[in-house]
C-alpha positions as CSV (number, residue, x, y, z in Angstrom):
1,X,-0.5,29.6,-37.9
2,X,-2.0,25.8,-38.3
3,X,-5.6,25.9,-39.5
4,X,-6.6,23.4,-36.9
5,X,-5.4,26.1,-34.6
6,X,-7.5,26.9,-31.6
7,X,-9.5,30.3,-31.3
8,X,-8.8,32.4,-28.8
9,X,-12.2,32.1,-27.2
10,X,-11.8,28.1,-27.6
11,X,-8.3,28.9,-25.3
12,X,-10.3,31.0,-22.5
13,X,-13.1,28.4,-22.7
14,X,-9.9,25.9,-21.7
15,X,-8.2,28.2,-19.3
16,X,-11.4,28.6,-17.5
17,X,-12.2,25.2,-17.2
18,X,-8.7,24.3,-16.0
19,X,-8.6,27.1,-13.7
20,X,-12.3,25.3,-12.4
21,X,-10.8,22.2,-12.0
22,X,-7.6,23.1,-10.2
23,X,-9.4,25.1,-7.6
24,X,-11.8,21.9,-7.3
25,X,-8.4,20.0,-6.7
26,X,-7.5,22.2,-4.0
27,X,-10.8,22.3,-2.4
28,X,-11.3,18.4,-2.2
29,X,-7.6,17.9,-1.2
30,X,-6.9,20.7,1.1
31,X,-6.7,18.5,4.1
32,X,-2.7,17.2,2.3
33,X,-2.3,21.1,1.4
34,X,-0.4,21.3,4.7
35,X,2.1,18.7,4.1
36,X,2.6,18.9,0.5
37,X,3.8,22.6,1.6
38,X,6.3,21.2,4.5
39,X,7.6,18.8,2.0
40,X,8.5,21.1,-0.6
41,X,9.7,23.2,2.0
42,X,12.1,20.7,3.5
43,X,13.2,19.6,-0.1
44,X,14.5,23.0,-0.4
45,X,16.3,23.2,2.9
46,X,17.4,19.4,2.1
47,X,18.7,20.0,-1.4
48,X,22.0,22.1,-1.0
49,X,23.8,19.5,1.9
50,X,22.7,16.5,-0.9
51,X,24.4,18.5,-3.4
52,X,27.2,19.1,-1.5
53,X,27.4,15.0,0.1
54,X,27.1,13.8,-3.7
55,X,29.7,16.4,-5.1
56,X,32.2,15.7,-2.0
57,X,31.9,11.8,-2.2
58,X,30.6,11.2,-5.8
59,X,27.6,9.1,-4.0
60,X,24.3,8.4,-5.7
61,X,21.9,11.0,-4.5
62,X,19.3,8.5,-3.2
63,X,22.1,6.9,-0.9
64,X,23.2,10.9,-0.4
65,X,19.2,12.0,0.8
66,X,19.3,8.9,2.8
67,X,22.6,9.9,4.4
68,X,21.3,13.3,5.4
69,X,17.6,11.3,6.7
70,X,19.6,9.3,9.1
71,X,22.1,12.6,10.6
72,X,18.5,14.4,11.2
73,X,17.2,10.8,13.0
74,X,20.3,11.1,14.8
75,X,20.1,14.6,16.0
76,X,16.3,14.3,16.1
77,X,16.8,11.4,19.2
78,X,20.1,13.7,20.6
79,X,18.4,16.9,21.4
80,X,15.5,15.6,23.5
81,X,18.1,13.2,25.4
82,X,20.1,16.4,26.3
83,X,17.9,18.6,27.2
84,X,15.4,16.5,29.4
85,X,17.6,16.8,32.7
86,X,17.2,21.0,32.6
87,X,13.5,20.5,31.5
88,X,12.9,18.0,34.1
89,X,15.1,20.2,36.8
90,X,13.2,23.7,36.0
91,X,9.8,21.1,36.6
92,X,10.7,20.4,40.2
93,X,12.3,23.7,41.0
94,X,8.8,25.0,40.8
95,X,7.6,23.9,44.7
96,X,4.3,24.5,46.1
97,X,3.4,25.0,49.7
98,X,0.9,22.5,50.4
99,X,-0.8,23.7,53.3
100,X,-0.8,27.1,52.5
101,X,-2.7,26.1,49.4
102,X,-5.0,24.0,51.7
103,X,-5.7,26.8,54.1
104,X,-6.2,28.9,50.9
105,X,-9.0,26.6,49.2
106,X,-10.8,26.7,53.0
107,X,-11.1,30.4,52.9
108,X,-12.1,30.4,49.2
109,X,-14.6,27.5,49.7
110,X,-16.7,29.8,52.9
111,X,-16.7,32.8,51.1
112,X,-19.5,34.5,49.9
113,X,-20.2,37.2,47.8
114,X,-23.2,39.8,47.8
115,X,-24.3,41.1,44.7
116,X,-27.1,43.5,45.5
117,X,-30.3,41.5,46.6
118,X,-28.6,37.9,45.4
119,X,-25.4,36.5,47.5
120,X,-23.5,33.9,45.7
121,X,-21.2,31.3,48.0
122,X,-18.5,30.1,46.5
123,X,-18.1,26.8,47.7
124,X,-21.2,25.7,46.0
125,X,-20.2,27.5,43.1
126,X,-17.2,25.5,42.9
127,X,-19.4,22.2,43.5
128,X,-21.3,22.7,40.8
129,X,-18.4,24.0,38.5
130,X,-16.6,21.0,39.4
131,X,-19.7,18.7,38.1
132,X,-19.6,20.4,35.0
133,X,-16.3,19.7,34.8
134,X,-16.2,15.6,35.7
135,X,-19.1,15.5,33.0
136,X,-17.1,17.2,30.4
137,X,-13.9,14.8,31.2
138,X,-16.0,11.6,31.2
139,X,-17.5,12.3,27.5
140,X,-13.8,12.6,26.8
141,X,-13.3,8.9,27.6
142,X,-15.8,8.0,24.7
143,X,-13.3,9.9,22.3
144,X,-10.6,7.6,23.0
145,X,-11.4,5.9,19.5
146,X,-11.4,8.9,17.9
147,X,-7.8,10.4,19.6
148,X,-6.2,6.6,18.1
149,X,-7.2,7.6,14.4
150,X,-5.9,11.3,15.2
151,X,-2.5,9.7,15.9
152,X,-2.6,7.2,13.2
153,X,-3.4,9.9,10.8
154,X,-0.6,12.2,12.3
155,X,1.8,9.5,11.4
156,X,0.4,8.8,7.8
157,X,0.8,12.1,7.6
158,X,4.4,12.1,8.7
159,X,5.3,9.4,6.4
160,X,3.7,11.3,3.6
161,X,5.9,14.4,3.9
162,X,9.1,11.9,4.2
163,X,8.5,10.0,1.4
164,X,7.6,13.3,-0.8
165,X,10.9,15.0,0.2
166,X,13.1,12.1,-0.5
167,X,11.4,11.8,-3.7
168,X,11.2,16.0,-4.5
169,X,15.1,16.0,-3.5
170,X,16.3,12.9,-5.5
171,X,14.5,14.1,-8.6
172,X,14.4,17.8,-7.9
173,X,17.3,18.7,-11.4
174,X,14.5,15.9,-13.4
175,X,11.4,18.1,-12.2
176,X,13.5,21.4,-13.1
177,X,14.5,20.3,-16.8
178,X,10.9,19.4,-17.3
179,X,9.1,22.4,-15.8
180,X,11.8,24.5,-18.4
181,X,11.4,22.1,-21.4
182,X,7.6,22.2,-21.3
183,X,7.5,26.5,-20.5
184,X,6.8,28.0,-23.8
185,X,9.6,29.8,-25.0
186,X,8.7,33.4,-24.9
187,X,7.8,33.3,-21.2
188,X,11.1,31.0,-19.9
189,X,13.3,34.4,-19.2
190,X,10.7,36.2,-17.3
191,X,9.9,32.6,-15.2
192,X,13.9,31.8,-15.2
193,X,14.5,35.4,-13.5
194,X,11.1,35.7,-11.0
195,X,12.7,32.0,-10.1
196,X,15.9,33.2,-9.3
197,X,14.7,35.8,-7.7
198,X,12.0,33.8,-5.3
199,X,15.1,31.8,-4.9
200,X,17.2,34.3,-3.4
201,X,14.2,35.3,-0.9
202,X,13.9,32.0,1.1
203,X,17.5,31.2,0.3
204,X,18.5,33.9,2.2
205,X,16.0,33.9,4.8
206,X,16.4,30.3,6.0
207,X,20.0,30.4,5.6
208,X,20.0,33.6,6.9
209,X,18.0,32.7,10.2
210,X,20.0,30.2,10.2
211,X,23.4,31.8,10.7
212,X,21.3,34.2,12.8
213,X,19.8,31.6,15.5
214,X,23.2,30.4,16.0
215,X,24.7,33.5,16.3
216,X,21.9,34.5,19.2
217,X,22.0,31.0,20.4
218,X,25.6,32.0,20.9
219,X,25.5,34.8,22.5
220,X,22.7,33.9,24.8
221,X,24.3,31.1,26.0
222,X,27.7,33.0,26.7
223,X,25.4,35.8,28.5
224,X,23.5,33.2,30.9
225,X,26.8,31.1,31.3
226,X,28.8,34.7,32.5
227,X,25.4,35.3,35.0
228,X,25.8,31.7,36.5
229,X,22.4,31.2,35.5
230,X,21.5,27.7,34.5
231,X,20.4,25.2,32.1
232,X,22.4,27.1,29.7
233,X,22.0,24.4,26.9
234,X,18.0,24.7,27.2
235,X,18.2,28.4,26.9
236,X,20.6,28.6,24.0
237,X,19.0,26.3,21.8
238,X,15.8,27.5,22.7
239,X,16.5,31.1,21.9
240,X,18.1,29.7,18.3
241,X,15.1,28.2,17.7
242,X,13.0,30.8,18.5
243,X,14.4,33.2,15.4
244,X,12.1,31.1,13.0
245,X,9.0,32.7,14.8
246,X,9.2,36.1,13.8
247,X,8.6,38.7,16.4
248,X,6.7,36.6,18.6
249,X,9.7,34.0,19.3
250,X,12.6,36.5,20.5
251,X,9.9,37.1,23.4
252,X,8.6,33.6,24.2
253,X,12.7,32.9,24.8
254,X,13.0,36.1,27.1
255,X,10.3,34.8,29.0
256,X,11.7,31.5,29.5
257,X,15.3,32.9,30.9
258,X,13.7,35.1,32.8
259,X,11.6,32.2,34.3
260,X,14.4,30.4,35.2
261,X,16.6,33.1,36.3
262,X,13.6,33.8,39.0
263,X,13.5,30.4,39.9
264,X,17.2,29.6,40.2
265,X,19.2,32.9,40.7
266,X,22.6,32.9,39.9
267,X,25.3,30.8,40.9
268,X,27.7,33.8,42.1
269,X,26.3,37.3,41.7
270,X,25.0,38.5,45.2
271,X,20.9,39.1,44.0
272,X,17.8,38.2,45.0
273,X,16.4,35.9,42.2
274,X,13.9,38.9,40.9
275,X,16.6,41.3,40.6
276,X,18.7,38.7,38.4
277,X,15.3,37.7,36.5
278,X,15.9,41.4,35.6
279,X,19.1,41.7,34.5
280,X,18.5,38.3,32.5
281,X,15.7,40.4,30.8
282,X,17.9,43.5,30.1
283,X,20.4,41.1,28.2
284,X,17.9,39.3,26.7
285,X,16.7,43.0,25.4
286,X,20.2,44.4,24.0
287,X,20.7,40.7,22.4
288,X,17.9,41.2,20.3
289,X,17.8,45.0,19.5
290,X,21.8,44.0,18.4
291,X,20.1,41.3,15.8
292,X,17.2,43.3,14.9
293,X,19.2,46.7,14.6
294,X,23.0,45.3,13.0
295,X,22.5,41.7,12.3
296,X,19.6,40.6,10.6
297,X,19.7,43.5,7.7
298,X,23.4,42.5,6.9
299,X,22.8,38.7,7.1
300,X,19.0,38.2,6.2
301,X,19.6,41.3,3.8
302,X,17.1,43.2,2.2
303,X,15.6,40.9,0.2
304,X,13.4,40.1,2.9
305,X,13.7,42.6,5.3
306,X,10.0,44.4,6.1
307,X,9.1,46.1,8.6
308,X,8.0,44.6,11.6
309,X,4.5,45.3,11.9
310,X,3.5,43.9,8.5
311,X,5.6,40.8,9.7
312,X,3.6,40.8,12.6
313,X,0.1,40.9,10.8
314,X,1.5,38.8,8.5
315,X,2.7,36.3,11.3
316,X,-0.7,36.3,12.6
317,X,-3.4,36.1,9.7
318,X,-1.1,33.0,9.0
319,X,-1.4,31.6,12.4
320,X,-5.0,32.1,11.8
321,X,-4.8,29.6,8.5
322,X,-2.0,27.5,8.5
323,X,-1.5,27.5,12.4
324,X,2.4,27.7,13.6
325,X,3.7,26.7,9.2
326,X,2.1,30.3,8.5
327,X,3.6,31.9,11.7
328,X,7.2,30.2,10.2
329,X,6.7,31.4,6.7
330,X,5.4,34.9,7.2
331,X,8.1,36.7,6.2
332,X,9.2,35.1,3.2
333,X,6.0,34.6,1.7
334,X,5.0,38.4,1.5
335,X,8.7,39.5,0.7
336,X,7.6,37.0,-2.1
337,X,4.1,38.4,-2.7
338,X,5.9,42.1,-3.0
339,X,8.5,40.4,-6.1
340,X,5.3,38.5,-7.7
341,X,2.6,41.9,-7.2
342,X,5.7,43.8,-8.8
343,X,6.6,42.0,-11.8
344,X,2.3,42.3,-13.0
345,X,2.0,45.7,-12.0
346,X,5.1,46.1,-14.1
347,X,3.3,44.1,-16.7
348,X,0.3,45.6,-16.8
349,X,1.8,49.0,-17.3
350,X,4.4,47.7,-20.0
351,X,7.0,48.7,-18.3
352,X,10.5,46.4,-18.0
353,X,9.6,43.9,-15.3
354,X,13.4,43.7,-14.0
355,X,14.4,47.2,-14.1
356,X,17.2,46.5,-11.4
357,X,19.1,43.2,-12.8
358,X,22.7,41.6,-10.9
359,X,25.3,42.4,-12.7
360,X,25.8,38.6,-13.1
361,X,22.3,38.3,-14.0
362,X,23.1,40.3,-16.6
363,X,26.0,38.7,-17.8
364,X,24.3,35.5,-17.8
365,X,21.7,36.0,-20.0
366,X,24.5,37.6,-22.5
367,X,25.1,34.2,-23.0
368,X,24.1,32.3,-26.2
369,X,23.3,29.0,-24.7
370,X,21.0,27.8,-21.8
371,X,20.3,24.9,-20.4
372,X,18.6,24.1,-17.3
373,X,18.1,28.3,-17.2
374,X,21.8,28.2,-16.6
375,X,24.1,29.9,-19.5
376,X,26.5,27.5,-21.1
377,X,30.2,29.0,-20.7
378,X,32.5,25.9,-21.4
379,X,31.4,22.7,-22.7
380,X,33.3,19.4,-21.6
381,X,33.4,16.3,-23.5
382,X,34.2,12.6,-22.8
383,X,36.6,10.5,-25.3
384,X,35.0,7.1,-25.8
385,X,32.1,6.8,-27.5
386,X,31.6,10.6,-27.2
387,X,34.5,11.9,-29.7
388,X,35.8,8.2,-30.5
389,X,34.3,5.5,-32.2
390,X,35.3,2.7,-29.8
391,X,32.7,0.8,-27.3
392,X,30.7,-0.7,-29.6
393,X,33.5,-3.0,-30.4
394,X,33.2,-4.1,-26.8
395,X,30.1,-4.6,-26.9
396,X,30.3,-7.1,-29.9
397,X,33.5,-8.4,-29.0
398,X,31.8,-10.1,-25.4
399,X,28.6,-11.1,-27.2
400,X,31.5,-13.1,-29.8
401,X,32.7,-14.6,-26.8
402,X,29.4,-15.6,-25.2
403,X,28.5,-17.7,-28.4
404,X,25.3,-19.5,-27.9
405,X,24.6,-18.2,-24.7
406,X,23.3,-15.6,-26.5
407,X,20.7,-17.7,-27.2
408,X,19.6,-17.7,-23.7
409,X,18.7,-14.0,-24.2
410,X,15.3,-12.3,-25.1
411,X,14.8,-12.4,-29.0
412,X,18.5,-14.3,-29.0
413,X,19.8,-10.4,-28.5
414,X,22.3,-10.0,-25.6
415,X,23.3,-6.2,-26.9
416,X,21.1,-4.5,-24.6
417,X,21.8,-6.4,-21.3
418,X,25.0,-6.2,-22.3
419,X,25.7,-2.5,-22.5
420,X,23.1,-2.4,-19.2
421,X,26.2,-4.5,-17.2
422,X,29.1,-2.6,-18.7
423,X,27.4,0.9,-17.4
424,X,26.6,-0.1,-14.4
425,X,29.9,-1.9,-13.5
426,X,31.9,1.4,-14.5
427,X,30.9,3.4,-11.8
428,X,32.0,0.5,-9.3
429,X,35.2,-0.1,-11.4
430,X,36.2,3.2,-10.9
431,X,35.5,3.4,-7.2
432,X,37.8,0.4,-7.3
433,X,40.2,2.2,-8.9
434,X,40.1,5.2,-6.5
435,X,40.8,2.7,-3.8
436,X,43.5,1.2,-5.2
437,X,45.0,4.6,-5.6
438,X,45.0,4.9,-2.0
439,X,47.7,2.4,-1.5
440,X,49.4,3.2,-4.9
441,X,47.8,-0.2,-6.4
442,X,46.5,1.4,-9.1
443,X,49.2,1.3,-11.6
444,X,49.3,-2.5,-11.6
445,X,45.4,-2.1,-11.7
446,X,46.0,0.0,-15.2
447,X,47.8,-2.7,-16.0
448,X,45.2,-5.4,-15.8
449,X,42.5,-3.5,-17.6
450,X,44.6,-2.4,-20.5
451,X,44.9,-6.8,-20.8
452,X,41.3,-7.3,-20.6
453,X,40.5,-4.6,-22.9
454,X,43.2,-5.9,-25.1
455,X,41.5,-10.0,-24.7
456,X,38.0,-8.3,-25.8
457,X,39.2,-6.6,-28.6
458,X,39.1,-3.0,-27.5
459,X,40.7,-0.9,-29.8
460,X,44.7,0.7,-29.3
461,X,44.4,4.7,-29.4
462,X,46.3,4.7,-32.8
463,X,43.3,2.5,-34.3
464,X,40.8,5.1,-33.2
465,X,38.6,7.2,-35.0
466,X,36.9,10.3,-34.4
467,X,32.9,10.5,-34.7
468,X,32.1,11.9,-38.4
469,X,31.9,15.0,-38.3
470,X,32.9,15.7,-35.0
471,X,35.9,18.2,-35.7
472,X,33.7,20.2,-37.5
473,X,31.1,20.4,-34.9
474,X,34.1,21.0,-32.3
475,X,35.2,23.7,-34.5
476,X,32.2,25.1,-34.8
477,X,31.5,25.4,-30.9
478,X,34.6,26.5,-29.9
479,X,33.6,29.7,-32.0
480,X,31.2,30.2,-28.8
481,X,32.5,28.6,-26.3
482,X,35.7,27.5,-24.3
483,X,35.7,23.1,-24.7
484,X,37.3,20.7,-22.8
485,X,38.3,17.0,-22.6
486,X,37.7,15.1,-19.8
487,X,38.4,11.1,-20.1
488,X,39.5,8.1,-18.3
489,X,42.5,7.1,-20.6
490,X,46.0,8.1,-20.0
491,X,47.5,11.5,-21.4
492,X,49.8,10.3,-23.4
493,X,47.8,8.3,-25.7
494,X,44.7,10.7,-25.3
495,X,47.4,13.1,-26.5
496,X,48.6,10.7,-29.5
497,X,44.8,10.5,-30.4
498,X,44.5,14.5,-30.6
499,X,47.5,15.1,-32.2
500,X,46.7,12.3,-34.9
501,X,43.0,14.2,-36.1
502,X,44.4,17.5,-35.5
503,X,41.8,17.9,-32.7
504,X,44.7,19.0,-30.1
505,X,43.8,23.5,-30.6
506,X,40.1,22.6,-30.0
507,X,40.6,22.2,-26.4
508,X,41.3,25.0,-23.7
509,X,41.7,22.1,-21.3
510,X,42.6,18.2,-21.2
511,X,41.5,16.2,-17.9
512,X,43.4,13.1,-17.8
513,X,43.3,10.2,-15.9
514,X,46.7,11.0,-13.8
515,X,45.1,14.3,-13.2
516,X,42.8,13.4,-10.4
517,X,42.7,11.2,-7.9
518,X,39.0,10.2,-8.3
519,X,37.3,9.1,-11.8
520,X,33.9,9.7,-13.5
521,X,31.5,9.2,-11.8
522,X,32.8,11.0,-9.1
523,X,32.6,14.7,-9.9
524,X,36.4,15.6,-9.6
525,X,37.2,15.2,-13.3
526,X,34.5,18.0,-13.6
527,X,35.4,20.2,-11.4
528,X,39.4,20.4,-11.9
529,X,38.2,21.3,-15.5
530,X,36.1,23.7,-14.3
531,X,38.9,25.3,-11.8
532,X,41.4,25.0,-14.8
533,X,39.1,26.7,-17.2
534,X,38.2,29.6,-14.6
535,X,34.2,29.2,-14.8
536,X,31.5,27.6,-12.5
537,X,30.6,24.5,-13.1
538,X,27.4,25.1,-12.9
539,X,27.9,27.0,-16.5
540,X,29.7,23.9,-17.7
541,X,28.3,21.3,-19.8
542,X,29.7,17.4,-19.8
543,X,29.2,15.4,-22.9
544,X,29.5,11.6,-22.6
545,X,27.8,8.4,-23.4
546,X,27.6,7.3,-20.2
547,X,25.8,7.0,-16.8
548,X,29.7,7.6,-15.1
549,X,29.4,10.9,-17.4
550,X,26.3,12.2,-16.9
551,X,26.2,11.3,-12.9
552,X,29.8,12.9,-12.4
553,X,28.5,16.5,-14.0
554,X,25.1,16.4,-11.8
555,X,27.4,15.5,-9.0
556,X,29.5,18.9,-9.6
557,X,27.0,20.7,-10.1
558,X,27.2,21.4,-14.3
559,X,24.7,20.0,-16.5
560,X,25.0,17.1,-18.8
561,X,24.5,15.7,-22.2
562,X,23.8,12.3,-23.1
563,X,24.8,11.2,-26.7
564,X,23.9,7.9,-28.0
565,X,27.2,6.9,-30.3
566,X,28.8,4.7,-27.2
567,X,27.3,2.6,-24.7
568,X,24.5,4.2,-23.4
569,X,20.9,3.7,-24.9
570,X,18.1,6.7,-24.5
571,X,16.7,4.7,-21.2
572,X,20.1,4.4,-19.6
573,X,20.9,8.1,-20.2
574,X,17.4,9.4,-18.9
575,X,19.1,11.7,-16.2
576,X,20.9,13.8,-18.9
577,X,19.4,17.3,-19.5
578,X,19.6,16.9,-23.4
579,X,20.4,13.3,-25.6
580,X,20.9,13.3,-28.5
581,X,22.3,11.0,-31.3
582,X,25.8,12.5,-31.6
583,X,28.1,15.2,-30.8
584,X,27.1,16.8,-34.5
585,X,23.4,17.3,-32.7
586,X,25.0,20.3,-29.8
587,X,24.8,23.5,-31.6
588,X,21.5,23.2,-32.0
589,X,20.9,23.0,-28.5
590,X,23.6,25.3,-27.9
């Protein structure tokens, strides 16, 4: 222990006074508490399609957030366009009888009432009701200021949560690794496993509801369309959306079919309109005793399943706080509680906190290395600059040819700017490349580069040489793990280059450039090793010394290691999960 330790009553003094000021913080800024919660929440819903967009295409994953902003724009306009005509059609179908009504408010308006000695006529009752009235509209008017700031702060508002989401999904793998790196170490399994199981919770109720208002919206809208009842579209979709209200939604869309079926009937069956209303409601009944009885404990599961009535209370203390957000978020928030109150009562009574672990859980954490809270099953490397000492004479061979342009730089140093342009034109060169491959180009594209890297001085694979010390590193890893090589250069010399360090039994698996169709950084490289090695890729790690090599393993999924021996410098590699100077640094991260 350091002598310039603090106490432990110097700690509590600091707890306490953080714990002050954090509730201070959520006192004075409550008023953003809501959207800050909605934006969080859609960067959770939002995070899986970006994954699956940048994994698929290999696409940045600000271009991939903003991909997924526009199809929600586009369905966002969509749905109100299709579904106006029924709204507007249920609107008119609801006719009045004018003079009925007319002879109705005469009767009212010379009616009086005798209550005991005092006898009340209505008509003046209503006079002076509707005085009241007109007086409370008018002051209305003088709060037309006030409604134009509501809006304008409704739509700051708006912007807010956008801009936080994009930013909270783009990031979200930079905010994990920090929120790890900065947990001390004793407390990272217990946070890594209440995570994963939090995550499981609202993973599997919003994807569960999901599946589960489609599969009602479904079935609704088969039911209604068999009855001849219409606005089918409105009824369906409104029913889906109603399974994110717990309890109190599966009613409200009962009530609508049943309002329409009493207002239009049914095309063909031979009812009056309350007798179909009836039958609507019947259906609408077994629909949703099928979902609450078979469907939502085998698709929701039982992670969140409670029972009803604490849903219910739960539903409406947080209608009470939060408004419709804490009707939405009932479930999975005290499904949640019940994990969190667990694990401290469990705590408190030193018991083991997760006395009923996955299997795969399980196996996981038999795993010597972790990164990202992930175990580390295979580790994947890149050739140049990674295993190879090679880009560096690239690097000096253009700043040779630039002369005294180089001048013309900062400090008469064009290394940096250099390396900055050959990373960044990688990525497109190999987009290029993938292109060309589509109308078998890309042979004679080979071609060309092999020239230019020949004209700058780039290195023939029988001049190469490994990094020193690497073999014993590989060696050394390979006692713990299953490694493979994943690289841009051909097989044959890749091959030539193994062979010639004795390097070749290191590898379980050799990724190739004729291997794939798509190169680093798309996330194809990554995954065929992956596939070939048998493990997920998100219990893969990619070595490389490049933005192409860090970007293709977040892409698939796996998590990445920058090393500083190639191209890349610590600021162009800030999106790795771990750099370090050279391949010899790994086992002691892993």
């Amino acid at each position: 222990m350091q002598e310039n330790g603090w106490s432990n009553t110097t700690k509590l003094v600091v707890v306490l006074i953080l714990i002050v000021i954090g509730g201070w913080v959520l006192v004075t800024f409550s008023e953003a508490l809501p959207s800050i919660i909605i934006a969080v929440l859609l960067a959770y819903l939002l995070t899986p399609p970006t994954n699956w967009i940048v994994r698929r295409t290999g696409l940045p994953r600000g271009l991939a957030v903003g991909l997924i902003y526009l199809i929600l724009l586009v369905l966002i306009i969509l749905l109100p366009v299709l579904l106006s005509p029924s709204i507007a059609s249920i609107a008119s179908s609801v006719q009045f009888d004018v003079a009925a009504i007319t002879a109705l408010a005469d009767n009212v308006r010379n009616m009086e009432i005798a209550l005991g000695p005092v006898e009340l006529k209505v008509g003046e009752v209503l006079l002076q009701s509707a005085a009241g009235l007109q007086q409370l509209l008018s002051s209305f008017g003088s709060q037309a200021l006030l409604s134009v700031i509501n809006v304008l702060s409704s739509l700051f508002w708006v912007a807010f949560v956008i801009v936080v989401t994009f930013w909270l999904v783009k990031d979200s793998y930079k905010l994990e690794n920090w929120f790890f790196e900065h947990l001390p170490k004793p407390y990272r399994r217990d946070i890594s496993h209440l995570l994963h199981e939090l995550d499981l919770i609202w993973g599997s109720f919003f994807k569960g509801t999901l599946v589960l208002a489609i599969i009602v919206g479904t079935l609704v809208g088969l039911s209604m369309w068999i009855l001849g009842i219409q606005h089918v579209l409105l009824l369906a979709i409104f029913a889906g959306f109603m399974e994110f209200i717990p309890s109190i939604g599966p009613t409200l869309g009962a009530l609508l079919a049943t309002i329409v079926a009493f207002l239009g009937g049914s095309s063909w069956i031979p009812l009056e309109n309350w007798a179909v209303a009836i039958l609507v409601l019947a259906i609408y009944t077994a629909i949703f005793q099928f979902e609450q009885v078979y469907l939502y404990p085998r698709i929701v599961g039982r992670r969140v399943n409670l029972h009803p009535g604490i849903v219910f209370v739960g539903a409406i203390l947080g209608a009470v706080k939060f408004g419709l957000l804490g009707v939405l978020l009932a479930a999975p928030v005290l499904a949640s509680a019940r994990v969190l109150g667990r694990y401290v009562l469990r705590r408190l009574s030193d018991q083991e906190p997760f006395p009923e672990k996955d299997e795969t859980i399980a196996a996981a954490i038999r795993w010597r290395g972790m990164l990202r809270g992930e175990p580390v099953a295979a580790v994947l490397f890149d050739l140049d600059g990674t295993l190879a000492e090679t880009d560096d004479y690239i690097v000096r061979a253009i700043m040779a040819k630039l002369g005294p342009i180089n001048r013309l730089f900062p400090n008469n140093d064009a290394e940096n700017y250099i390396r900055r342009w050959v990373m960044r034109l990688e990525p497109v060169a190999a987009w290029m490349l993938a292109r060309l491959d589509d109308v078998d180009l890309d042979d004679d594209a080979f071609k060309t580069v092999r020239r230019i890297r020949t004209l700058l001085g780039y290195k023939k694979t029988s001049d190469l040489q490994p990094v020193a010390g690497a073999q014993a590193t590989l060696q050394e890893l390979r006692t713990r793990y299953r490694l493979g090589l994943v690289t841009t250069r051909d097989r044959h010399s890749t091959q030539r280059f193994l062979n010639q360090h004795g390097l070749t039994d290191l590898f379980d698996v050799i990724i190739a450039r004729e291997d794939v169709r798509r190169l680093k950084p798309h996330p194809e490289p990554v995954l065929k090793a992956a596939e070939t090695l048998g493990v997920d890729p998100a219990q893969c790690v990619m070595v490389g010394d490049t933005l192409a090599d860090i970007r293709s393993a977040r892409a698939a999924g796996a998590a990445s290691v920058g090393v500083l021996t190639g191209f890349g410098a610590k600021e162009n590699l800030s999106e790795a999960d771990v750099i370090v100077d050279s391949v010899n640094d790994l086992p002691q991260w892993l």
